[in-house]
Structure formats: structure tokens, C-alpha cells
N, C-alpha and C positions, 0 to 999 in steps of 0.2 A: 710330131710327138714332142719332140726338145720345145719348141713352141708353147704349146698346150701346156706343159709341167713347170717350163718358167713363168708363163702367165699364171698358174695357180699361186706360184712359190710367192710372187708380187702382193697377188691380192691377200697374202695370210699376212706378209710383214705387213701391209700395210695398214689391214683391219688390227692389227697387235701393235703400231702406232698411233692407233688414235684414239685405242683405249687406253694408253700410256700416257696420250696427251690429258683427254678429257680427266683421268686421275691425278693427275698432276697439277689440274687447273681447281679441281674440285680441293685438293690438299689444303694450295695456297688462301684457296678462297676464307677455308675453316680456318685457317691462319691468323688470316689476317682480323677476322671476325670474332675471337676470340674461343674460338673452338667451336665445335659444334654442340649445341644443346643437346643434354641430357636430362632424359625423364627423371623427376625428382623422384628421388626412394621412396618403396611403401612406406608405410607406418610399421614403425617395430609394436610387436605383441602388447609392450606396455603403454606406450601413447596409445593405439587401438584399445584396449580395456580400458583406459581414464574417457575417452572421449565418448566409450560406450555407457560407462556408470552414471556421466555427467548429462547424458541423452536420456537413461531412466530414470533418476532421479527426476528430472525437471519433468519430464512424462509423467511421472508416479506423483508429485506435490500437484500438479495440475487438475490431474483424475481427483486424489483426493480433494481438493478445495470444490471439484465442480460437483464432486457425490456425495460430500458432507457438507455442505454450506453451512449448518449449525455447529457444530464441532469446531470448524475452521475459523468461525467468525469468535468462536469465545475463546478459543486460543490468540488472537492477534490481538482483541480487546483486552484479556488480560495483562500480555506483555507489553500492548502500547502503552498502557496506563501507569504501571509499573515505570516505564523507560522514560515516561513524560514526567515524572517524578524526578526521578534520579537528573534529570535534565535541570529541571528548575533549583535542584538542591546543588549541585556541584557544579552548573554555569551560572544558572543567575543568581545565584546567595553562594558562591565562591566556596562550597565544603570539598572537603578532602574527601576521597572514600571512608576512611577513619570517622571522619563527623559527620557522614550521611544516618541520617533520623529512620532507621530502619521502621519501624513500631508503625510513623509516618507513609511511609513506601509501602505499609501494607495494608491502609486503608482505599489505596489506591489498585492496590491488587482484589482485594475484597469486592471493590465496589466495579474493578472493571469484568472481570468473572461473572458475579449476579446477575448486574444492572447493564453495562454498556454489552457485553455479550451475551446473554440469557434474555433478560428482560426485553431491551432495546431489538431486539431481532424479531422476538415474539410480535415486537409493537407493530415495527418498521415492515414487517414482509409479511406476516400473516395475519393481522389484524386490517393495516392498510389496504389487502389485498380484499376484507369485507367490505369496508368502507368505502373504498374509493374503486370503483369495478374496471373502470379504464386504466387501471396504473400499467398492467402490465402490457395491454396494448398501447398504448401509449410511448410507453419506453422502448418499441422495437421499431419502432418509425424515424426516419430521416429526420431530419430537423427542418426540411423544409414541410414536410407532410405534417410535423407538430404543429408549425405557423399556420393549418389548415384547419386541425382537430381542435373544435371549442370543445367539446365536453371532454378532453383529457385536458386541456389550459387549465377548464374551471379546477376540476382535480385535482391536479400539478397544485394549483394554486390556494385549495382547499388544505392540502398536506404543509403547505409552507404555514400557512396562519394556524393550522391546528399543533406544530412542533414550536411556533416562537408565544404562542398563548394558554396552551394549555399543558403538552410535554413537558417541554422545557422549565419554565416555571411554576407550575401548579406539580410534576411528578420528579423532575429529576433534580432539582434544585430540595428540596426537603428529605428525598433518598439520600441524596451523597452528603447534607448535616447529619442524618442519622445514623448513616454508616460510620460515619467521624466522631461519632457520640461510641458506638458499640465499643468501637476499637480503643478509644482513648479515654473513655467515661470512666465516671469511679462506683457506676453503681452497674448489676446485671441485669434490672428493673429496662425490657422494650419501652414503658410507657416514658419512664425517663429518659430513654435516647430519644422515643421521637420527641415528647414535651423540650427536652435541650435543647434538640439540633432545629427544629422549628424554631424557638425563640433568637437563636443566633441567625437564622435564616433570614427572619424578618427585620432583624438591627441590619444587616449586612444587603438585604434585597435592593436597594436601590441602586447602588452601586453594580450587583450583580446581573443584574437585569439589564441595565444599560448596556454592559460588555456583552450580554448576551444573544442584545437585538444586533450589535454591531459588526458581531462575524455570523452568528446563525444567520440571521434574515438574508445576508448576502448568498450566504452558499448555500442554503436551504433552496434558492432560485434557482442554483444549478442544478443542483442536487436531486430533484425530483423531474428533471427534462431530460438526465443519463440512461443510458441502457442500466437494464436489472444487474448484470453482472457488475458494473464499475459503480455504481452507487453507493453500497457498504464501505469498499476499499477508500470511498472519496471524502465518505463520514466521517473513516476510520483516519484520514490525512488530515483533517479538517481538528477534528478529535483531539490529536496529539499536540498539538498548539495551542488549543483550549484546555486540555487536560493540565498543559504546562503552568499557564496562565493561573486556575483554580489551585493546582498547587503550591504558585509562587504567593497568592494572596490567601488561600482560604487552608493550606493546608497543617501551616503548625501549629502546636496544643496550647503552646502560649497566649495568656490573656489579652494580647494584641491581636491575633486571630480573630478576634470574638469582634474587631472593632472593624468599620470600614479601610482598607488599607491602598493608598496610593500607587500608582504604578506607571509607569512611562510608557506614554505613547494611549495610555487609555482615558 
């Protein structure tokens, strides 16, 4: 019996030393290791609300842009045209805010509202899409499956010649002198905006036309090989640097306006 109760008494210290031990080793370990890792804290209530607003927000502008395509495209048109303004006025012609040509800035607002967002959209996505019957299949195909589809090439290819021949110079070149005639003219006579701004179109076309084959023709290549959705957005990029452009040479009321005007790098 004394037997029996020392040999229990044994095996308790000794299972109560080696979880002594193994604690002990486990201590040092976390020690030496610099503690043991702790799960990083939740998110307090206010970081969780910012990261949820900034989740619907970007949800909520996306929905909107993919369920109003018209609305969205004349709001970016607008304010690009406007910003590509203010850009040419107070980086490349060095004004202050103070001596920004507001009067200026809002022929460009005028004209990006009507024409680059209204008009141009009309042209670009629902007339094109009479026109040219492959656009939209076309644009949902790989790029290697495009390199296959001749009658979306010819298409594709039909869109580029009819924006650098006929658009561009025959409609939106004589729109944006007559828009420039409303806003800055001396008379309220349409016949004399369009009569003015045709006449300075035609002094100035040669020059304008040049710059125009020089970036359109290039991007217009890409331009119409994009999926549908990034097409607009890539006009719209494309856009703001021509917008710039037209306003650094075609946009103020002075009688050098009216003449061909040099530019760097063109």
C-alpha cells in the first residue's frame, strides 16, 4: 500500500515538472523572439465607417457611369475642356489665376457640354453603331481574334478615315470657330457666327489640320480596336491635350488669334 501511494506521489511531481519545464522553455522562447504575436486590433467604429463610405462611393460613381453613359460622358467633357483651358492659360502663357481670360474658359465650356459631350457621343456610339454594324462586336474580341476579323479591320478602319476626314475637319473644326464667334462676337446675328468663324477657320485650316492628322490619325488607330467601355475615357485623355493645344493657339479673342500661330514641337 505505502508502495502503491509513493509511486502515485512520484508520477503527480513528476507530470507537474515537466509542465513546469515545457512552460518555462515555451517563456523563454517568446522572449527571446520578441514576444509572442498579437492579433492586430479590429478596426475602431470610425476607420470601419471611412473604409465603408469609400467602398460605396466608388461602387455608387461606377454604377453611375456604367447606367448613365450619357450624363457621365457630358459631365467629364465639360470639365475636361474647361481644365484644358485653364491649363494652356496658366502653364503655357504663364497667367496667374487673377489674369485667367474667364469670358475665354467659357467658350470652352460651352463648346465641351454641346459638342464634345452631347454631339460627339450621339456621333461616336449611336450613329457609328448604324454605320459600322461590327463596332460593337468587334470591340469585345481579344486582340488576337481582331488580327482574324477582316470586316471589323475594314470598320475599325472605315471609323478612323471618316473622324480624320470628314468629323474632324468638315464638322468639329467650323463648330468650335462658331462657338468662339457666339461667346466673343459683337453681333447676336447665328449667320454671322457661323460667316466669322468659317472665315477664320479657313485662314487658319492649314495649320490646323496638320496638327490634327498628327495626333488624331494616330490615336484614332487605337481608338477604335478598344473595348466599348475604355474608348470614350481614351478620346476623353487624348482630348485634354488637343483641347490644350487649340486653346494655346486658337483660343484668345485677339487679332492674332485670327492668324496662323506657331507652336513648339508642332
Amino acid at each position: 500500500m505505502y508502495s502503491v501511494y509513493r509511486s502515485s506521489v512520484f508520477s503527480i511531481a513528476s507530470n507537474a515538472s515537466r509542465r513546469v519545464y515545457h512552460s518555462s522553455v515555451r517563456s523563454l522562447k517568446a522572449s527571446v523572439n520578441g514576444g509572442a504575436k498579437k492579433p492586430p486590433p479590429p478596426p475602431n467604429a470610425t476607420e470601419k465607417a471611412t473604409a465603408d463610405a469609400v467602398k460605396t462611393a466608388e461602387a455608387s460613381s461606377s454604377s453611375f457611369a456604367k447606367e448613365n453613359p450619357f450624363v457621365f460622358q457630358l459631365g467629364v467633357a465639360t470639365c475636361k475642356t474647361s481644365a484644358a483651358d485653364l491649363l494652356a492659360q496658366m502653364v503655357a502663357e504663364k497667367k496667374s489665376l487673377n489674369e485667367v481670360d474667364w469670358k475665354r474658359n467659357f467658350i470652352f465650356v460651352v463648346f465641351g457640354f454641346a459638342y464634345l459631350g452631347a454631339f460627339q457621343y450621339w456621333l461616336m456610339v449611336n450613329k457609328f453603331r448604324q454605320w459600322f454594324p461590327t463596332m460593337d462586336r468587334f470591340a469585345k474580341l481579344s486582340f488576337a481574334d481582331k488580327l482574324k476579323d477582316k470586316a471589323g479591320i475594314l470598320d475599325a478602319a472605315k471609323m478612323v478615315v471618316f473622324d480624320v476626314t470628314v468629323h474632324l475637319p468638315v464638322i468639329y473644326f467650323p463648330t468650335y470657330y462658331t462657338v468662339k464667334e457666339f461667346v466673343g462676337g459683337e453681333t447676336w446675328n447665328p449667320l454671322d457666327w457661323a460667316k466669322d468663324g468659317t472665315t477664320k477657320y479657313i485662314n487658319n485650316a492649314k495649320d490646323d489640320l496638320s496638327a490634327m492628322i498628327k495626333l488624331w490619325g494616330p490615336s484614332d488607330c487605337i481608338q477604335f480596336v478598344l473595348p466599348m467601355h475604355v474608348r470614350l475615357p481614351f478620346r476623353h485623355l487624348v482630348s485634354f491635350f488637343w483641347t490644350a493645344y487649340v486653346s494655346f493657339t486658337r483660343g484668345s479673342f485677339d487679332k492674332s488669334a485670327d492668324q496662323p500661330k506657331e507652336v513648339e514641337g508642332n
